[in-house]
N, C-alpha and C positions, 0 to 999 in steps of 0.2 A: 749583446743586450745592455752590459755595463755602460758599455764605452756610445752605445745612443743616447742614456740617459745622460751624461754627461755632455753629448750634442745638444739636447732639450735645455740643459740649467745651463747654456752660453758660454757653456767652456771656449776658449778660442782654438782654432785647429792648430794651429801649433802645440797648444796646451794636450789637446786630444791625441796629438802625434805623439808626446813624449811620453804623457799615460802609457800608451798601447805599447810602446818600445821598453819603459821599465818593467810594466807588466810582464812581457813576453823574457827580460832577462831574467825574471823572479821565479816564473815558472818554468824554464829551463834550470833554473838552478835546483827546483824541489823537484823537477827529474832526474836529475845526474843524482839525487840524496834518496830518490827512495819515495819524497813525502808527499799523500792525498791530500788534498785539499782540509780534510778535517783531523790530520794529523800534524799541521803546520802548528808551532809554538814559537813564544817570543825567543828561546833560544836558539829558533833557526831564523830568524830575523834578525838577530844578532850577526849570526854566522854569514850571514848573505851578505849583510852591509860590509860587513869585516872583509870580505871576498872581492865586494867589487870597490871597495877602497885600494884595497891591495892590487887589485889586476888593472883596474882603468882606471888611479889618481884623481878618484873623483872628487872636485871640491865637497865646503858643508852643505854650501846651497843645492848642490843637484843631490848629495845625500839625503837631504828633506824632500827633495821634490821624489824620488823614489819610494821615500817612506810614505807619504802624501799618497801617492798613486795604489802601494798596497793597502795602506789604512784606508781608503776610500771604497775600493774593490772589497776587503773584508767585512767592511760594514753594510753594501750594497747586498754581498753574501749570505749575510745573517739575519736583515731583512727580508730576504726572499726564503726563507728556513731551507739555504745550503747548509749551512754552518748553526750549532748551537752555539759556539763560545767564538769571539771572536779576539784570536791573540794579539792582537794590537792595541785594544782597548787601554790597556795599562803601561804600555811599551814607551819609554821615555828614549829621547835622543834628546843629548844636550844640546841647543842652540848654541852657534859661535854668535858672540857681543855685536849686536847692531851699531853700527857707526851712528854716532849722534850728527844732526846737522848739522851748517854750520851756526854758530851760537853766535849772536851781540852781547853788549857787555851792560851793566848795570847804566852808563852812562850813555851809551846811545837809544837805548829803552828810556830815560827821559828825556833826551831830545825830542822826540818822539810826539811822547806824553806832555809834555810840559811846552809843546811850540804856541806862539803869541795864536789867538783867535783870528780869521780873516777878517778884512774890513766891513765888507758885504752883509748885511743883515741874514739874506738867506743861507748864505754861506757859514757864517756863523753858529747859527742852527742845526746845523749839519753836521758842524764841527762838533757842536754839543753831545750830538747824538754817537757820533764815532768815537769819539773822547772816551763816553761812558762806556763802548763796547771792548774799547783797546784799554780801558781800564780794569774792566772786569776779566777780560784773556791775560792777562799778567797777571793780576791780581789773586787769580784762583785758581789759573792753570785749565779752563774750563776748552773741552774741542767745542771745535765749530758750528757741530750740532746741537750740543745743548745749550750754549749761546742762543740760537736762534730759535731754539723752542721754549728759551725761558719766558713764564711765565709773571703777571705781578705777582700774584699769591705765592710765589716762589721764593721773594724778595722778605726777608726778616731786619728790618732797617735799624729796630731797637739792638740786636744781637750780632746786628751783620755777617748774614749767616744766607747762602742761599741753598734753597733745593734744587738736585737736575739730577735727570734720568740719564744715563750714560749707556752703555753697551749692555747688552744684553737685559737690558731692559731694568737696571738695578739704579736705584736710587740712592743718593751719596747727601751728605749735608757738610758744605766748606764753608768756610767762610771768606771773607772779602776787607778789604782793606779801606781806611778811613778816607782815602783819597780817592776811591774805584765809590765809596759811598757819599761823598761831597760831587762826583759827576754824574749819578745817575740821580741826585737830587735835581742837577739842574736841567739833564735832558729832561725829566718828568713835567717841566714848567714849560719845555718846546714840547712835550707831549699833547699836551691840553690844548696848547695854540693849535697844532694840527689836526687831531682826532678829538679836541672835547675831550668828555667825559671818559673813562672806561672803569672795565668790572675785572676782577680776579683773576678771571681766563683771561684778560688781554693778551696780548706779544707787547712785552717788551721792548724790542726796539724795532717800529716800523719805518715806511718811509711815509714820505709828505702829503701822500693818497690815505697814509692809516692804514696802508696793506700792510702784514708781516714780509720783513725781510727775506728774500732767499739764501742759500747760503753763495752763492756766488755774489749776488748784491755785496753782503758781508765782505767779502773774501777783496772784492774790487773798492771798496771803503777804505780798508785797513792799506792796500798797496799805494792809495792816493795819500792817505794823510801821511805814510814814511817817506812818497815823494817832497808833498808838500813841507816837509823838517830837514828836506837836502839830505836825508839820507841813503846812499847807496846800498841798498842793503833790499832783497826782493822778498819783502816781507807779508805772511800770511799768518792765520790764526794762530797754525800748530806749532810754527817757530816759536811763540810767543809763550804757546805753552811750555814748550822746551824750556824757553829761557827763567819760566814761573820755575820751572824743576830745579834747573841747573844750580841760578840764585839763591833759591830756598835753600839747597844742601848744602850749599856752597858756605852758607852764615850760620848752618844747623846742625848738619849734620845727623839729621833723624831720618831713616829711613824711611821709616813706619809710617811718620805723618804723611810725608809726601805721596806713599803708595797710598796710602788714605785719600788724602786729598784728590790726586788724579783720578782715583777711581779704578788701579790696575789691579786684577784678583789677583795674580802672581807677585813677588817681590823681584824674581827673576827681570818682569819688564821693567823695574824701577832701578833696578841693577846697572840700568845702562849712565845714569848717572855719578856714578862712582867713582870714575874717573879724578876727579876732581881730589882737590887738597881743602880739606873740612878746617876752619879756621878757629870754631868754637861751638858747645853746643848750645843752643837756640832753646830757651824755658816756656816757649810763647809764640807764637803766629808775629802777634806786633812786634818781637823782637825781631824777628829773623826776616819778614819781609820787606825792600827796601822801602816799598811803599804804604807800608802798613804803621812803620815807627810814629810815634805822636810824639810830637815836640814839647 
């Protein structure tokens, strides 16, 4: 029954084969121990991982994916009132450190940003408009989706500050940099040329029709304009966000902000930038962002 329901929500068959195989090691193992289903606690979930660490060398990653597969099943369990308590609920396994990808440097992020305008009129316009988007992905570290669903009413031009709805449906308010706000003043002038007039709700950054963006549009923007700056580098939103992270701690050293700023509920996921060697610490956004300093 579990394991259809997981056929239904798209799981992939290989994903379904490894469910059904860690499940069956899980409950082999609360058979050799003795334990019902509703006698199962996080200290035998301990013992289990601890067991098959030991006997099968299993990496972190398949250790997650087993714990995944029970925490899925107990919770499938307790929805259908198998189970009144479900011991996974509060069950912590540490994550092993996600590889950051790989990062550009402060100076190929301006090449980038700062290449001459094309010669072409309409080209130009375009460049305005991508300018303004590759300025605000660095600028504030924003993913791809909220990019693409920002709003005008969004945009606080006196404060420079924008609103965006991020994951899970939570709303964040960052700010933006003096140079990410000198570009989207002048897409806003190829705005009008295109589309006329618009109201609050607008999108942001549309194309030459006045349709909003998709995020692939975006995605294929961004790859053109780092070709178009000669540089080798196969560059995308989230890179860029990275690099917003990297940069930021890199001259700040605040953790807090940054998890702030990205938008991560955990400090844990902001952790992966840590790495790095903190040079000083940062009193100020305009301080610490390369493109935010004012002359």
């Amino acid at each position: 029954m579990w394991l259809k329901e997981r056929i239904i929500q798209n799981q992939s068959e290989h994903t379904i084969t490894a469910y059904q195989r860690d499940l069956g090691d899980f409950f082999s193992f609360c058979e050799r121990q003795k334990l019902s289903l509703t006698e199962i606690e996080a200290s035998d979930l301990r013992e289990y991982l601890a067991y098959k660490v030991e006997q099968s060398n299993l990496s972190s990653s398949s250790i997650q994916r087993h714990l995944s597969a029970i925490r899925q099943f107990m919770k499938w369990a307790q929805q259908g009132h198998y189970l009144e308590m479900n011991p996974t609920e509060d069950f912590k396994l540490k994550r092993k450190a996600r590889p950051l990808p790989g990062m550009i440097d402060i100076e190929t992020v301006n090449q980038i940003l700062d290449q001459t305008a094309p010669e072409k009129p309409v080209d130009q316009q375009l460049w305005l408009r991508d300018k303004a988007m590759l300025e605000l992905l660095y600028s504030s570290g924003l993913r791809l989706a909220e990019l693409q669903s920002l709003k005008m009413n969004d945009i606080d031009f006196s404060r420079q500050l924008l609103r965006v709805t991020g994951k899970g449906n939570k709303t964040r308010v960052i700010p933006f940099g003096s140079k990410a706000k000198q570009s989207l003043i002048e897409w806003l002038k190829i705005y009008r040329i295109w589309k006329g007039n618009f109201s609050s709700e607008s999108a942001v950054f549309v194309s030459q029709r006045g349709d909003a963006l998709t995020p692939r549009q975006i995605e294929s923007r961004v790859k053109i304009q780092a070709q178009r700056a000669g540089v080798s580098v196969d560059l995308h939103p989230h890179l860029l966000r990275h690099c917003f992270a990297s940069h930021m701690l890199s001259a700040s050293g605040d953790l807090r902000s940054v998890q702030e700023m990205l938008g991560h509920s955990n400090l844990s996921t902001t952790q992966i930038y840590t790495h790095l060697d903190f040079d000083r610490l940062a009193q100020s956004y305009d301080q610490a962002h390369p493109r935010a300093q004012k002359k």
